[in-house]
Wavefront OBJ file of the C-alpha trace (Angstrom):
o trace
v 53.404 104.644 72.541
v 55.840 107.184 73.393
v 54.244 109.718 75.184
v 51.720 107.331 76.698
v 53.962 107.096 80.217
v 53.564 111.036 80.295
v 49.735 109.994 80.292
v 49.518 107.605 82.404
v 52.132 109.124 84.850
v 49.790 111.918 84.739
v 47.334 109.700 86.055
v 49.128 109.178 89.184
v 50.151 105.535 88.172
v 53.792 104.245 89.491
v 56.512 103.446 87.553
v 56.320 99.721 88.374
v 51.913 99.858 87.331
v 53.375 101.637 83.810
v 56.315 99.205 83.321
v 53.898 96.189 84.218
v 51.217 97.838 81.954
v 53.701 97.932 78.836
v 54.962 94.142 79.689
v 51.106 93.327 79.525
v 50.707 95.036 76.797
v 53.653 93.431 74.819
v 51.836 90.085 75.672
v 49.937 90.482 72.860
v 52.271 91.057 70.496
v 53.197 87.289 71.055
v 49.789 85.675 70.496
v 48.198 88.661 68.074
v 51.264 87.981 65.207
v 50.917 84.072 65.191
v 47.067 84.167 64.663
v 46.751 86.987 62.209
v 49.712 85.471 60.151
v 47.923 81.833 60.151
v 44.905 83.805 58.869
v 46.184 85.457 56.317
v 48.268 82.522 55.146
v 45.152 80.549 55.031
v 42.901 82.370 53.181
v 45.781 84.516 51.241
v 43.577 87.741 52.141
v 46.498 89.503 53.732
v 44.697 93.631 52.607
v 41.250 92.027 54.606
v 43.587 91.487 57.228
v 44.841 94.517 57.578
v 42.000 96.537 57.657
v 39.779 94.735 59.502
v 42.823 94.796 62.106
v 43.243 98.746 62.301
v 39.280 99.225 62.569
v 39.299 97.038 65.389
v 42.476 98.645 66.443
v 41.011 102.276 66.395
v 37.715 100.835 67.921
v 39.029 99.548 71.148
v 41.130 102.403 71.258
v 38.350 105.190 71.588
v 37.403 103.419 75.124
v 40.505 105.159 76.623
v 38.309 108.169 76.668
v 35.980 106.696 79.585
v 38.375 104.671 81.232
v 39.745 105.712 84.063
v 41.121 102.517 86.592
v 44.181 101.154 85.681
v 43.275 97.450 85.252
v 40.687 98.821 82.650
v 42.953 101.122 80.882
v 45.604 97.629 81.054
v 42.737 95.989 79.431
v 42.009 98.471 76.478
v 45.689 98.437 75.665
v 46.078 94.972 75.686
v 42.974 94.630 73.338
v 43.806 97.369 70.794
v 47.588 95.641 70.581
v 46.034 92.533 69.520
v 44.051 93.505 66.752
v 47.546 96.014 66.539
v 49.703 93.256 65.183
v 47.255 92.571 62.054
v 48.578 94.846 61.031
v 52.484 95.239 61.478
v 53.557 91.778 59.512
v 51.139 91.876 57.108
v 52.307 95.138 56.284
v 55.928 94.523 56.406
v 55.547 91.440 53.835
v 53.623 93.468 50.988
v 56.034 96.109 51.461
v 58.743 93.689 50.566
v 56.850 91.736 47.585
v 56.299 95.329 46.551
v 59.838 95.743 45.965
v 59.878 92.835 44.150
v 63.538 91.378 43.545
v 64.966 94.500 44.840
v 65.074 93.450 48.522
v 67.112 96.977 49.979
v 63.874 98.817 48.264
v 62.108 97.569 51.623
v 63.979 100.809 53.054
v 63.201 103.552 50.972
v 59.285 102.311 52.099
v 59.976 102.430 55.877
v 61.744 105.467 55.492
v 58.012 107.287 55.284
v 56.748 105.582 58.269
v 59.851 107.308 59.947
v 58.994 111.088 58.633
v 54.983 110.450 59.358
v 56.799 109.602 63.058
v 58.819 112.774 63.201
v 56.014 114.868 62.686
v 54.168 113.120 65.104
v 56.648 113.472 68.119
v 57.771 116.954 67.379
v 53.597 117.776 66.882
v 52.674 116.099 69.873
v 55.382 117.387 72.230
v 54.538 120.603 71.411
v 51.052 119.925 72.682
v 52.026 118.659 75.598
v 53.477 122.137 76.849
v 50.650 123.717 76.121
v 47.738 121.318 76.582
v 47.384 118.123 79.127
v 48.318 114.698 78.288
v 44.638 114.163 76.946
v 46.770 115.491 73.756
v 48.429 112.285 73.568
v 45.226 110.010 73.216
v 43.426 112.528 71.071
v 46.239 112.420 68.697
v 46.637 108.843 69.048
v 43.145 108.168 67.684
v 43.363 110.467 64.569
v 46.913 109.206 63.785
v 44.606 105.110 64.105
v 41.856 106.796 61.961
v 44.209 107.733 59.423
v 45.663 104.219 59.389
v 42.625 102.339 58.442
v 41.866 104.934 55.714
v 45.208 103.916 54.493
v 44.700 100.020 54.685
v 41.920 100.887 52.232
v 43.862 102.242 49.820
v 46.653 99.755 50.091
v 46.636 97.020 47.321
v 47.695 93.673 49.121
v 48.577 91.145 47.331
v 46.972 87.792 47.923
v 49.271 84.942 47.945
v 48.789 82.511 45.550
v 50.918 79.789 48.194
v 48.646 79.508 50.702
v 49.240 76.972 53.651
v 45.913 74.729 52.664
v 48.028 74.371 49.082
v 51.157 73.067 49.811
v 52.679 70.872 52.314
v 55.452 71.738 54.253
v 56.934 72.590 58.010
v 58.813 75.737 59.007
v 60.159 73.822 61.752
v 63.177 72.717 59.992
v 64.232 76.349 59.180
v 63.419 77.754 62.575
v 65.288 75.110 64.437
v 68.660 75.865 63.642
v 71.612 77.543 65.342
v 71.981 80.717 62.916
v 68.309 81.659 63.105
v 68.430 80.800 67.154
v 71.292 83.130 67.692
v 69.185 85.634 65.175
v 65.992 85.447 67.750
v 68.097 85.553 70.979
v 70.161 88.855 69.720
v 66.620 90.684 68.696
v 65.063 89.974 72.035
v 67.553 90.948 74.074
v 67.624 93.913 72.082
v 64.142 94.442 72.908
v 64.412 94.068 76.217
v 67.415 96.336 76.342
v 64.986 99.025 74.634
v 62.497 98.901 78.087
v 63.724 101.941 79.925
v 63.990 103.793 76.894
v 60.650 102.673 75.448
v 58.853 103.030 78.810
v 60.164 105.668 80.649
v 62.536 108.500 78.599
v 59.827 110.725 78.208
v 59.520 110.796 81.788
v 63.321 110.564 82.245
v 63.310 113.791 80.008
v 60.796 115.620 82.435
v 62.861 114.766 85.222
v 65.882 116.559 83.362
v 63.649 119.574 83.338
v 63.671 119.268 79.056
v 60.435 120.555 77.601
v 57.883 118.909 76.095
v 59.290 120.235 72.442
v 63.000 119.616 72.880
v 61.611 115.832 73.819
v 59.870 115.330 70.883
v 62.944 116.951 69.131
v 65.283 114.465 70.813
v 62.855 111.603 69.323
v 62.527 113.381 65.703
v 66.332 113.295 65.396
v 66.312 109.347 66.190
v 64.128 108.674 63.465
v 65.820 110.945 61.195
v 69.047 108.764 62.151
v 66.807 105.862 60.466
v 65.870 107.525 57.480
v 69.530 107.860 56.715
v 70.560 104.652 57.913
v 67.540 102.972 55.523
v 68.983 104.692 52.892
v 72.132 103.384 52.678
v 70.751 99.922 54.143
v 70.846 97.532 50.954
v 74.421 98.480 50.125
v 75.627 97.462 53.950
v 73.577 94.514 53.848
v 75.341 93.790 50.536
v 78.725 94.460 51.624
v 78.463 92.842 55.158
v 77.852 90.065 56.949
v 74.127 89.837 58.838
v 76.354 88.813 61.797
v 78.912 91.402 61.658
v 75.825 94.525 61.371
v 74.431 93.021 64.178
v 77.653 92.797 66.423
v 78.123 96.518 65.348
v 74.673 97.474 65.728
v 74.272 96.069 69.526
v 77.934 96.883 70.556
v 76.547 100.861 69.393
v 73.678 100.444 71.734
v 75.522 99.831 74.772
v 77.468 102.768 74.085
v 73.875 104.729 73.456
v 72.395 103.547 76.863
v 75.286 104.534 79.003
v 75.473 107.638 77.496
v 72.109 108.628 78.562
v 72.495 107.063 82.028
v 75.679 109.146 82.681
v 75.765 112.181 80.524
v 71.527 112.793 79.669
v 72.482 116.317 81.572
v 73.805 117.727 78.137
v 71.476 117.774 75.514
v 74.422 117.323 72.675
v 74.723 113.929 74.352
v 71.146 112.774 74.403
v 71.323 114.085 70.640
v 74.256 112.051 69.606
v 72.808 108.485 72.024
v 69.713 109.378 69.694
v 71.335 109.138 66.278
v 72.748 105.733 67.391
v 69.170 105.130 67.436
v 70.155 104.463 63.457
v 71.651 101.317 64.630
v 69.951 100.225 67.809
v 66.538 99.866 65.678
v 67.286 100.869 61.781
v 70.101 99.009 61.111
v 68.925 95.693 63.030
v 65.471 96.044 61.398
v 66.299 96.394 57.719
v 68.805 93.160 58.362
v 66.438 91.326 60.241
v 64.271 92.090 57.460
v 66.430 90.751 54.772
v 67.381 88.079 56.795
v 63.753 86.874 57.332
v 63.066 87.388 53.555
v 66.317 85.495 52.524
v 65.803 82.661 55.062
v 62.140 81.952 54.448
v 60.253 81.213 50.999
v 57.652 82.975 50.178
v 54.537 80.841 51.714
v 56.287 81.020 55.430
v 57.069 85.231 54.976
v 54.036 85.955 57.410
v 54.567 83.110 59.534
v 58.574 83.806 59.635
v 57.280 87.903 60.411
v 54.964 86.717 63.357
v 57.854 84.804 64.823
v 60.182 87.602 64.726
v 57.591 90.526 65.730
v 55.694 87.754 68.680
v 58.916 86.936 70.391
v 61.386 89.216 69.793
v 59.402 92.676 70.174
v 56.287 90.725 71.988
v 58.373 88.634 74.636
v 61.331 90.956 74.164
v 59.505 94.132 74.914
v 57.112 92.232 77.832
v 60.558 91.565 79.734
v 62.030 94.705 79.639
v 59.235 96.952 79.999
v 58.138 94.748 82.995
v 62.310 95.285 84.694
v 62.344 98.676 83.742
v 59.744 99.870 85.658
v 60.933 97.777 88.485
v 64.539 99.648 88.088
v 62.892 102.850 86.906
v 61.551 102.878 90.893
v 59.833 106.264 90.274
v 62.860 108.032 88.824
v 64.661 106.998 91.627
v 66.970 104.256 89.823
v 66.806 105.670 86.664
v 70.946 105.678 85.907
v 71.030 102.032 87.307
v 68.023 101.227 84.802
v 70.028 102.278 81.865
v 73.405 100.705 82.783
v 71.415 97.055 83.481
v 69.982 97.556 79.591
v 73.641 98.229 78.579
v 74.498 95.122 79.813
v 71.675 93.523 78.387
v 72.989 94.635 75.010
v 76.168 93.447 75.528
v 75.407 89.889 76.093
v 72.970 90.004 72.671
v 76.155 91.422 70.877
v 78.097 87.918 71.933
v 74.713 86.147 70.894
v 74.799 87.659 67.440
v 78.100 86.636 66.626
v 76.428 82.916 66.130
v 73.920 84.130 63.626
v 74.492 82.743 60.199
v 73.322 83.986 56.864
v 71.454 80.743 56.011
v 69.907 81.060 51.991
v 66.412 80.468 51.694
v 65.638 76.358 50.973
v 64.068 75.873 47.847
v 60.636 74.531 47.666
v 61.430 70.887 46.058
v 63.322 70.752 49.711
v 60.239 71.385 51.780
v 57.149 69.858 49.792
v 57.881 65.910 51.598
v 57.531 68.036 55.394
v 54.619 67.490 56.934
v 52.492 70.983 57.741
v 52.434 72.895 60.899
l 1 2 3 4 5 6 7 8 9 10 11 12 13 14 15 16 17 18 19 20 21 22 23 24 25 26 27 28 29 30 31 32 33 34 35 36 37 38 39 40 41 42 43 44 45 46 47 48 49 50 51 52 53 54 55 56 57 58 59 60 61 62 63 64 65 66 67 68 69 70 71 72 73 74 75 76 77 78 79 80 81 82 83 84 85 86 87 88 89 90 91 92 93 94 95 96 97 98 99 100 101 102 103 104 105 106 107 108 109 110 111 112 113 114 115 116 117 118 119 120 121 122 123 124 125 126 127 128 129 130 131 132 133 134 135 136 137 138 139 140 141 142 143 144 145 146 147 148 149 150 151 152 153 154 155 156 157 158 159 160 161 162 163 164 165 166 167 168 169 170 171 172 173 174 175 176 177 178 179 180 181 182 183 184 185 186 187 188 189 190 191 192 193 194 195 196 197 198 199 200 201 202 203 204 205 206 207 208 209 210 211 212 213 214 215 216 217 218 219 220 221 222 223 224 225 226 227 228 229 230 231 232 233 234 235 236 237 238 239 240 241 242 243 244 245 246 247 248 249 250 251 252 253 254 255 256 257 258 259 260 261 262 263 264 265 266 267 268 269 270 271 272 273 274 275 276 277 278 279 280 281 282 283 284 285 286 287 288 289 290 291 292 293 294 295 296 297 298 299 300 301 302 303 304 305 306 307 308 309 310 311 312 313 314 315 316 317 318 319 320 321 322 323 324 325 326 327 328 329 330 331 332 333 334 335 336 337 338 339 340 341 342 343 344 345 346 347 348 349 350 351 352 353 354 355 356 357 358 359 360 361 362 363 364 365 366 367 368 369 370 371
């Protein structure tokens, strides 16, 4: 999604139609993780899930091609995100039991998804000086073809705990303080993340950067989370979940008013971007091993939709939909940055609640009735 506002600026679409078409959008990350994660707890099939997610994905995708009114082009995205988030938990829990006891190996995993997303940004911003934004959806819809040829080679586990075999409610761990303060922090994250998500592709065309020092700016990010899932599992070992987070979110207040007051020099923009290794690698891999330490095993998707549905669904929705109120056509772009400082600010305070429960045992949870 991040060269999608060049496209649909392109199109002659506002900033407030491409904010409100990302908030939309991020909708369905909060009903498309819940559903897919009952079905594949259900039926344990969490590889069918997958795959019959990113064909659907890719399918509804290809419409873009034709479309050409905004509420139908809202309507394709909206679609292809909720066959989308198949895929994302699923994928995120056999990555983990694929590490088996060695939780921190979880990072070593994501790390490729981060170099297949260099190439893509450096690839596709160097397209975009030389061809129209039609490069964007073209390469969009390889890059989905190649993931369902993937999800057919992946070997998915099926779970031999599904729901319809054992009793149980995940109410009990959800509703407590630690893992409150742990949802509240990630979505205010998220929504801290909607100007920069939304709109800094278009904030760097408004700087007069190329299309190729963009997608350089956005390479160097995610090269800042390949190092930071590196050296992941031995943080997470030595520190506190609470205490990475405060850090984390206190560095991305510092990253967004750096590019809302100094985005002029590119050595700034390239050091906000390698705080990127906090604002989303740091918190991810934690939240991660948080998720995986707080839940057992039978809740993992369920505990995966809740995080991905309302953190980067409801999250992402809220600040998507401000940001392009803010963003006012370029106009308020500083202000839009220094209102998703503060943002992070006030999830850094909510972190310092979050408390590294331990995962209940299963002789604690078989008398709960299911959910």
């Amino acid at each position: 999604m991040s060269y999608v506002s060049v496209f649909l600026d392109d199109k002659g679409f506002t900033s407030q139609q491409i904010g409100t078409l990302f908030a939309i959008v991020a909708v369905a990350r909060i009903i498309g993780p819940n559903l897919w994660a009952g079905v594949a707890d259900r039926t344990g099939k969490v590889g069918l899930v997958m795959r019959i997610g990113s064909l659907l994905s890719l399918s509804t995708f290809l419409f873009i091609f034709i479309a050409e009114s905004y509420l139908l082009i809202v309507l394709i995205f909206s679609v292809m995100m909720m066959f989308w988030t198949a895929i994302i938990p699923q994928l995120e829990v056999t990555a983990v039991n694929a590490c088996g006891t060695s939780k921190g190996g979880y990072g070593a995993i994501r790390m490729w998804g981060s170099i297949g997303f260099i190439l893509a940004t450096i690839i596709v911003g160097a397209l975009l000086d030389v061809f129209s934004s039609q490069a964007v959806i073209i390469s969009a819809s390889f890059t989905l073809f190649g993931i369902f040829i993937c999800t057919l080679l992946i070997t998915a586990p099926k779970k031999a705990n599904a729901i319809h075999h054992e009793g149980g409610s995940i109410l009990p761990e959800v509703l407590t303080k630690g893992f409150i303060a742990f949802i509240v922090a990630n979505t205010l994250l998220q929504v801290s993340f909607g100007s920069f998500y939304s709109f800094f592709t278009l904030y760097m065309r408004q700087l007069d950067y190329q299309g190729w020092q963009t997608g350089i700016f956005m390479a160097v990010g995610v090269v800042a989370e390949i190092i930071i899932f590196v050296f992941a599992a031995r943080l997470i070992k030595r520190f506190s979940v609470s205490g990475l987070f405060v850090f984390s979110l206190a560095m991305t207040a510092v990253r967004w008013l750096m590019l809302a007051f100094l985005a002029h020099s590119w050595w700034f923009i390239l050091l906000s971007q390698l705080m990127h290794a906090f604002s989303f690698g740091l918190t991810h891999s934690v939240s991660i091993h948080y998720l995986h330490k707080r839940f057992s095993e039978r809740y993992h998707s369920r505990a995966q939709a809740i995080y991905v549905s309302i953190c980067f669904g409801l999250g992402t929705a809220i600040g998507s939909y401000f940001a392009g109120i803010w963003w006012s056509d370029g106009i308020g772009a500083v202000s839009s940055y220094v209102y998703c400082a503060l943002i992070a600010i006030v999830a850094t305070f909510a972190a310092l609640f979050i408390t590294d429960d331990k995962t209940l045992k299963h002789d604690e949870k078989v008398s709960l009735k299911e959910v």
